[in-house]
C-alpha positions as CSV (number, residue, x, y, z in Angstrom):
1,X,-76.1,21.0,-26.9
2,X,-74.1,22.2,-30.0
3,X,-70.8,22.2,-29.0
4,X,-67.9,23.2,-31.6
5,X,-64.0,21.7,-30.7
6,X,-61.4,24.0,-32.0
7,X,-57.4,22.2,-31.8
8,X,-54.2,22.3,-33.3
9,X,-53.3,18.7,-31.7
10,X,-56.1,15.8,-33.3
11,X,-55.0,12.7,-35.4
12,X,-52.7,11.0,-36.9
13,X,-50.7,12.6,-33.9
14,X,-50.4,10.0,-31.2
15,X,-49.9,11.8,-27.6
16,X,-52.1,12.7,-24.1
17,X,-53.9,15.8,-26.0
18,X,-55.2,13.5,-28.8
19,X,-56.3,10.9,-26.9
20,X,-57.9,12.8,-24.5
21,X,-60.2,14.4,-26.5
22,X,-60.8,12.2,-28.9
23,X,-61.9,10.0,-26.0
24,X,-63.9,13.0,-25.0
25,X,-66.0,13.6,-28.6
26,X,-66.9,10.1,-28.5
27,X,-68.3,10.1,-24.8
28,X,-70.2,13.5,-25.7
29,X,-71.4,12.2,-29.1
30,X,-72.8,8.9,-27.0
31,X,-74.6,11.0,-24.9
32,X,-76.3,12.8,-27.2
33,X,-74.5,16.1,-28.0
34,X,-73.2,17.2,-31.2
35,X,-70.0,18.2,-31.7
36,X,-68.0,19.8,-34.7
37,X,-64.6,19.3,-34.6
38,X,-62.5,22.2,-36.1
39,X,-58.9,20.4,-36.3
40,X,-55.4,20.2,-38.8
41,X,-56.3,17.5,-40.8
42,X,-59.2,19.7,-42.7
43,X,-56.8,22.6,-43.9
44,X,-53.2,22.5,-45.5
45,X,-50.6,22.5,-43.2
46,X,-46.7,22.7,-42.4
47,X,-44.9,20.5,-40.3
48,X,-44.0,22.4,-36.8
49,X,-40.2,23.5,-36.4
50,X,-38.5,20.7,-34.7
51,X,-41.8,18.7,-34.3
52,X,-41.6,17.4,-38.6
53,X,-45.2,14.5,-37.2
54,X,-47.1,17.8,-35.7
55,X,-48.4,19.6,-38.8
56,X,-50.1,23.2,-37.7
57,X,-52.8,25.0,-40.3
58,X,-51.8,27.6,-42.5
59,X,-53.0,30.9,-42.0
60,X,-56.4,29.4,-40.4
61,X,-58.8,32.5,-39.8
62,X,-61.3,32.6,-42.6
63,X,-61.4,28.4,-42.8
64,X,-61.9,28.6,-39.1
65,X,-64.5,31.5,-39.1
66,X,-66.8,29.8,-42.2
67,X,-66.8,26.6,-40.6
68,X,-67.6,27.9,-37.4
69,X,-70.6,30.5,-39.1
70,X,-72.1,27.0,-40.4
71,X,-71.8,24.9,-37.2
72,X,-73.5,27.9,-35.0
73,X,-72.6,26.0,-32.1
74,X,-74.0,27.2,-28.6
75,X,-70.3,27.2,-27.1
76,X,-66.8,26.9,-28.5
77,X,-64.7,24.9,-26.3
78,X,-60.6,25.6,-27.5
79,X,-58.4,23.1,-26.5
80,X,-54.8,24.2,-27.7
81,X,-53.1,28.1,-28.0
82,X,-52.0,27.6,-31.7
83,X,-53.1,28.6,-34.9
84,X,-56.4,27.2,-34.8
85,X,-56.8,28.1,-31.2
86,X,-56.0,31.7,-31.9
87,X,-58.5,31.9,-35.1
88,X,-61.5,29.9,-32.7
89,X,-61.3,32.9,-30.0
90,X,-61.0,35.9,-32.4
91,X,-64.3,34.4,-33.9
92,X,-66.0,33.9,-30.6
93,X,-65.0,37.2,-29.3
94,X,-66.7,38.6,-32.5
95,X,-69.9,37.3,-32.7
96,X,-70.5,37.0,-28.8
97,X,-70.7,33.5,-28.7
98,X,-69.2,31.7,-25.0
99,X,-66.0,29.7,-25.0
100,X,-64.2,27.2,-22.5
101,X,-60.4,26.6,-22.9
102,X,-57.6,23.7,-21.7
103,X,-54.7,24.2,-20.3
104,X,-52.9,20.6,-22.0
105,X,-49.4,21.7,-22.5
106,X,-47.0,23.8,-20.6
107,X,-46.0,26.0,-23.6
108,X,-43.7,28.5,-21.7
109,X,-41.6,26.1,-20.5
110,X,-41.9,24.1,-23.5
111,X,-40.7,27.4,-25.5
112,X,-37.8,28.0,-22.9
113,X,-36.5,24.2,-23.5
114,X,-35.8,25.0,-27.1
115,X,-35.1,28.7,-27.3
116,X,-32.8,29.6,-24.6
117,X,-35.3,32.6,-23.4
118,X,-36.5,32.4,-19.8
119,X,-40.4,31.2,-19.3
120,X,-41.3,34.1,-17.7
121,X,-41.2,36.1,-21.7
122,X,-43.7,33.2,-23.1
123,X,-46.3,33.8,-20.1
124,X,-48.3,36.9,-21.2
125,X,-49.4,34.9,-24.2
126,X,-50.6,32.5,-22.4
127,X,-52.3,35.0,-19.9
128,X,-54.1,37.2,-23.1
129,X,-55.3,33.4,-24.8
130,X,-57.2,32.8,-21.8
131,X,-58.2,35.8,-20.7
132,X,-62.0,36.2,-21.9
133,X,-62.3,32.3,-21.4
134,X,-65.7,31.4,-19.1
135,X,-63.9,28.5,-17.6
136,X,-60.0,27.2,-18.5
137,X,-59.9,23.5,-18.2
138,X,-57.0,21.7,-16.0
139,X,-56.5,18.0,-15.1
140,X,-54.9,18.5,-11.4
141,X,-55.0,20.8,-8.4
142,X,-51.4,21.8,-8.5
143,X,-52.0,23.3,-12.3
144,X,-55.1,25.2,-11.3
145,X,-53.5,26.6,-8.3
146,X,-50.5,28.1,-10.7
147,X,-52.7,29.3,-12.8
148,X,-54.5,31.1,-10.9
149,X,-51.4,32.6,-9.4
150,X,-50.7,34.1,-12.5
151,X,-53.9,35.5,-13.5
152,X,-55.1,32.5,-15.7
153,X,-58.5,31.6,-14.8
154,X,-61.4,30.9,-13.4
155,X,-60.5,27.1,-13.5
156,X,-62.4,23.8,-13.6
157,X,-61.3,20.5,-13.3
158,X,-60.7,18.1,-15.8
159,X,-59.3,15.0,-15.1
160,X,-58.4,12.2,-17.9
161,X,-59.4,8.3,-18.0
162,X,-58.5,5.3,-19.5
163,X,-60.2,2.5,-21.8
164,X,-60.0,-0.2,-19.4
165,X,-60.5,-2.9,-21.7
166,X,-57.3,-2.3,-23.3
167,X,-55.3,-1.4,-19.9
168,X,-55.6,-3.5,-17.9
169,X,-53.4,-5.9,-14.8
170,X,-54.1,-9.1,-17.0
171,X,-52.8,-9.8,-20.8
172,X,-49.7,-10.3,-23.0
173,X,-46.6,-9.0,-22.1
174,X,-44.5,-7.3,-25.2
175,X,-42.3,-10.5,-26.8
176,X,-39.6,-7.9,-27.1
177,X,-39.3,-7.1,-23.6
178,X,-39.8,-9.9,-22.1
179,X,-35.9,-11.3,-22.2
180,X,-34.5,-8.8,-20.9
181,X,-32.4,-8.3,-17.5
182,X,-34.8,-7.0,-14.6
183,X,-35.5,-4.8,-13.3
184,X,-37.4,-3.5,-16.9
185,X,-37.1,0.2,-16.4
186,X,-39.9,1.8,-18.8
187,X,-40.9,5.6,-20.3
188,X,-43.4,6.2,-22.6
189,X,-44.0,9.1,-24.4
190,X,-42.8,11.7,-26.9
191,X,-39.1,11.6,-27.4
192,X,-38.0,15.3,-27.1
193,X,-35.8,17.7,-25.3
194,X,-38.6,18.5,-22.7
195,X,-39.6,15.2,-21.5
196,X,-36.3,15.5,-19.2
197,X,-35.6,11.4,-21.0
198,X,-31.7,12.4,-19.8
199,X,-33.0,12.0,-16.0
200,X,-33.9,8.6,-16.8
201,X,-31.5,7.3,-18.9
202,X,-28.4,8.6,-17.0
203,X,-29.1,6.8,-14.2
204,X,-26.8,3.9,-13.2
205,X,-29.3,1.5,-12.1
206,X,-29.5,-2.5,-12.5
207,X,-32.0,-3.5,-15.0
208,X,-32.5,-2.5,-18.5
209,X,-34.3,0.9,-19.8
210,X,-36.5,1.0,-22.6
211,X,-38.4,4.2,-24.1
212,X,-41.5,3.5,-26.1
213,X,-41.9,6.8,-28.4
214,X,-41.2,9.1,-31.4
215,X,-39.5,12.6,-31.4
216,X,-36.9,14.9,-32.7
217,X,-34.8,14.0,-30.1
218,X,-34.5,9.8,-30.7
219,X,-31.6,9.6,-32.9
220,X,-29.9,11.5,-30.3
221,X,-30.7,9.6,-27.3
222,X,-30.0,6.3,-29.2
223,X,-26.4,7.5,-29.7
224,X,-25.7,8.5,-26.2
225,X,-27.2,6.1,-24.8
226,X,-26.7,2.6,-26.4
227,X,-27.2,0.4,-23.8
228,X,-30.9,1.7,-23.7
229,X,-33.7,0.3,-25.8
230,X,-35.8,2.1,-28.1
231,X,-39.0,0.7,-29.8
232,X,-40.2,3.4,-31.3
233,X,-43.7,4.4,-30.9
234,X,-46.2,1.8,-30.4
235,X,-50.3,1.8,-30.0
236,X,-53.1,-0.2,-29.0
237,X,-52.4,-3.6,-27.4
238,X,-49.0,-3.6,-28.5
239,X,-48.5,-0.4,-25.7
240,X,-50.5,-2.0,-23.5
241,X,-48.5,-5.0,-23.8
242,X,-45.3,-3.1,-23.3
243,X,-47.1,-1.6,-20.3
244,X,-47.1,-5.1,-18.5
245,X,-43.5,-6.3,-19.3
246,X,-42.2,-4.0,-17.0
247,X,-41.2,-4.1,-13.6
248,X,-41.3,0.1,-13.0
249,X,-42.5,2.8,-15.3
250,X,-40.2,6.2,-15.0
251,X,-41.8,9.1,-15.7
252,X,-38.4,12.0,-15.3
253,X,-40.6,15.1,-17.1
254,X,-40.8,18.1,-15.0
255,X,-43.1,19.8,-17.0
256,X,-46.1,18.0,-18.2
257,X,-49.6,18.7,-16.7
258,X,-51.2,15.0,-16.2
259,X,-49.7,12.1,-17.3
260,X,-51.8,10.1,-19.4
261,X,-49.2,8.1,-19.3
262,X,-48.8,7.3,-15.9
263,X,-52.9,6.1,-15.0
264,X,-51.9,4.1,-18.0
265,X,-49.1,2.4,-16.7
266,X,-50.6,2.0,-13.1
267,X,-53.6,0.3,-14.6
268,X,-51.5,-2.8,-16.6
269,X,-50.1,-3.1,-12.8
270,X,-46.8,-1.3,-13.8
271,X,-45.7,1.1,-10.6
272,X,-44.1,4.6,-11.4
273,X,-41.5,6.3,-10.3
274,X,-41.4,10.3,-10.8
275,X,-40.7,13.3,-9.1
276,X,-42.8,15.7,-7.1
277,X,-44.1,17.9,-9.5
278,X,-47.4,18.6,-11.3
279,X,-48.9,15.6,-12.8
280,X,-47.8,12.6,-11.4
281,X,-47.8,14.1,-7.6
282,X,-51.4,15.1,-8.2
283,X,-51.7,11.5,-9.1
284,X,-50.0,9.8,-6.8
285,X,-49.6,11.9,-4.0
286,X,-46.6,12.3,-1.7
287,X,-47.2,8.8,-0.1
288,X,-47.9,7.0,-3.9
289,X,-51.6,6.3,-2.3
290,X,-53.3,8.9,-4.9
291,X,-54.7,12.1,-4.5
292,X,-58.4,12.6,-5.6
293,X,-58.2,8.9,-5.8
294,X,-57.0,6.8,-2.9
295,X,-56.1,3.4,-2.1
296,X,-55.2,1.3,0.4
297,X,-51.5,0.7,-0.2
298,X,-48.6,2.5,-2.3
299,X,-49.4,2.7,-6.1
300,X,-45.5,4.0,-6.9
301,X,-43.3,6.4,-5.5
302,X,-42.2,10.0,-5.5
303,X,-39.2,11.7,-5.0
304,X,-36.9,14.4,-6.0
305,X,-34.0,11.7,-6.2
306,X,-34.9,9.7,-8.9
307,X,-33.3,6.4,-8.2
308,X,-34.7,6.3,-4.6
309,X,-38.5,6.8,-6.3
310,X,-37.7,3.7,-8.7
311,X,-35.9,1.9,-5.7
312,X,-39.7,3.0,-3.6
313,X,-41.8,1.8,-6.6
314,X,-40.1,-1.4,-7.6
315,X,-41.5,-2.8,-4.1
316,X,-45.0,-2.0,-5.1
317,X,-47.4,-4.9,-5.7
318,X,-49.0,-4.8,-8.9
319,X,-51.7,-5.0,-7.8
320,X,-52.1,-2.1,-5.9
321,X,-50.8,0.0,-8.9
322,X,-53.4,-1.4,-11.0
323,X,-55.8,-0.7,-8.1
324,X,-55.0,3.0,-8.7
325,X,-54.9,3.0,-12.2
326,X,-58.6,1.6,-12.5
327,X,-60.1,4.6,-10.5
328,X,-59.7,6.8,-13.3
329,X,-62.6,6.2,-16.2
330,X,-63.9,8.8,-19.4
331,X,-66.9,8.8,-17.9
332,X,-66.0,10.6,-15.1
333,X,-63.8,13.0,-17.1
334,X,-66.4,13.8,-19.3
335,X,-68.8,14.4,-16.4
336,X,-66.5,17.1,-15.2
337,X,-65.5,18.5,-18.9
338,X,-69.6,18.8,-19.3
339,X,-70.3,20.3,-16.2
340,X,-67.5,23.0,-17.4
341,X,-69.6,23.4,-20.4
342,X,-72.6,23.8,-18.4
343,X,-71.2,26.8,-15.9
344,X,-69.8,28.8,-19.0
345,X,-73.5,28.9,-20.3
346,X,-74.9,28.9,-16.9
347,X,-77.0,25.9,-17.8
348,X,-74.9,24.0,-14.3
349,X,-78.2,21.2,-14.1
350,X,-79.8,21.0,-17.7
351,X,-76.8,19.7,-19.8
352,X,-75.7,17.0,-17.6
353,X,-79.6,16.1,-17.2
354,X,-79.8,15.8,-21.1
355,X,-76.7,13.4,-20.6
356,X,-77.9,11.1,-18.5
């Protein structure tokens, strides 16, 4: 299968998009498929307002057209609603060739956060990207089951992995962590207006918070919040690391659709603590045990009062957190990404037969 990857999020940006499918192109490459990736870092770009590390292609139509023209891939699969994303469907729609979409970032609430303007104005956008889409990818249930409630669809799942050789229950714990007063209260992720961080760090509970990240809202948080620690954004085994020095991992965003974060966490043995909402309930489930996943005793804990979920998680065994965490592989996510694939071009057994 020729397979062409259009997105506005790809490297050096370090979040959930990026790592997913970068961690998906590898897995399809190793099976055999080729895959031409149409991302930022092959045009000139301009940092996005408010967002100076994300840097979105100028005026990407006819770079996006030519390079698509030469990679005459079978199916165009469009993983983000921005520039690139916008120039990938006009092409597809034109020369008649299939595409899949994702459904990685909730952009109307996103928009709402930073504008003032209710969600509800940002939604038709969203509704007209995906419109002539054969299948729009999600990661949980509670995503597809919105979307289709507002028109966005058909659906397919597409859940997210982890390399377990880097998180994992056993290894280093982060030197600069590893001092402080428990409970170790931990958030990873991007620093920014969205991720609901306030949640977290308002809380008067014992222990000590830290935020592992980068965003425009960190000098801000660092101010109002001295007591907290900030280590900036960290990669590799030194998040991993970080991962395992603490006691609970707080995830306070309302409005993310996964969580890479959160499988990460569970699977260095780190229990979270979150609120009922898409991502991490779809993860956990109401009783912490998972949800397309399950296990025998509670991973973390969910609730709409904060403090009672970290209060829940911080009696977890980690061991049964990491128990979770290590049901949730790339090779099951790509499984479900290709079977996608194989739908839209109503080829359901002969693409997953050439990956075996």
């Amino acid at each position: 299968m020729k397979l062409a990857l259009a997105t506005d999020a790809w490297l050096p940006q370090v979040n959930g998009v990026v790592r997913s499918l970068t961690a998906t192109v590898e897995h399809l490459v190793g099976r055999g498929h080729q895959v031409e990736t149409i991302t930022p870092d092959r045009f000139l770009t301009l940092p996005m307002p408010g967002y100076a590390s994300i840097r979105l292609a100028m005026a990407p139509r006819f770079g996006v057209r030519r390079m698509l023209d030469k990679a005459s891939p079978d199916i165009v699969h469009i993983a983000t609603e921005g520039p690139i994303g916008w120039a990938a469907r006009g092409w597809c729609l034109s020369r008649g060739v299939p595409f899949t979409s994702a459904f990685h970032t909730r952009f109307p609430e996103y928009a709402a956060v930073r504008t003032g303007l209710s969600a509800a104005y940002f939604w038709p956008i969203l509704q007209r990207f995906h419109a002539q889409s054969q299948a729009v990818m999600v990661s949980t249930r509670s995503l597809a089951e919105e979307l289709e409630g507002r028109g966005i669809g058909p659906t397919r799942a597409w859940s997210r992995g982890i390399d377990h050789a880097l998180f994992r229950l056993e290894g280093p714990r982060h030197p600069a962590m590893s001092a402080l007063p428990g409970p170790v209260l931990l958030n990873v992720g991007r620093v920014a207006p969205e991720k609901n961080l306030e949640a977290f760090l308002g809380l008067e509970t014992p222990g000590t918070k830290v935020v592992v990240g980068d965003g425009p809202a960190l000098d801000t948080l660092r101010r109002r919040y001295p007591d907290a620690i900030f280590l900036g954004a960290l990669c590799g085994e030194a998040l991993a690391s970080a991962y395992r020095a603490a006691d609970c991992f707080v995830f306070p965003s309302l409005t993310d659709t996964f969580g890479l974060v959160v499988i990460e966490a569970l699977a260095c043995g780190t229990p979270v603590a979150a609120f009922p909402v898409t991502g991490p309930i779809d993860i956990l489930g109401p009783d912490g045990r998972g949800v397309d996943h399950r296990v025998g005793w509670p991973a973390g804990a969910i609730d709409a009062d904060l403090a009672r979920a970290i209060d829940g998680a911080l009696t977890v065994e980690r061991t049964d957190a990491a128990a979770l965490g290590a049901l949730y592989s790339w090779e099951r996510a790509t499984d479900q990404f290709l079977a996608a694939i194989a739908t839209a071009l109503g080829e359901t057994h002969g693409i997953l037969r050439r990956a075996a």
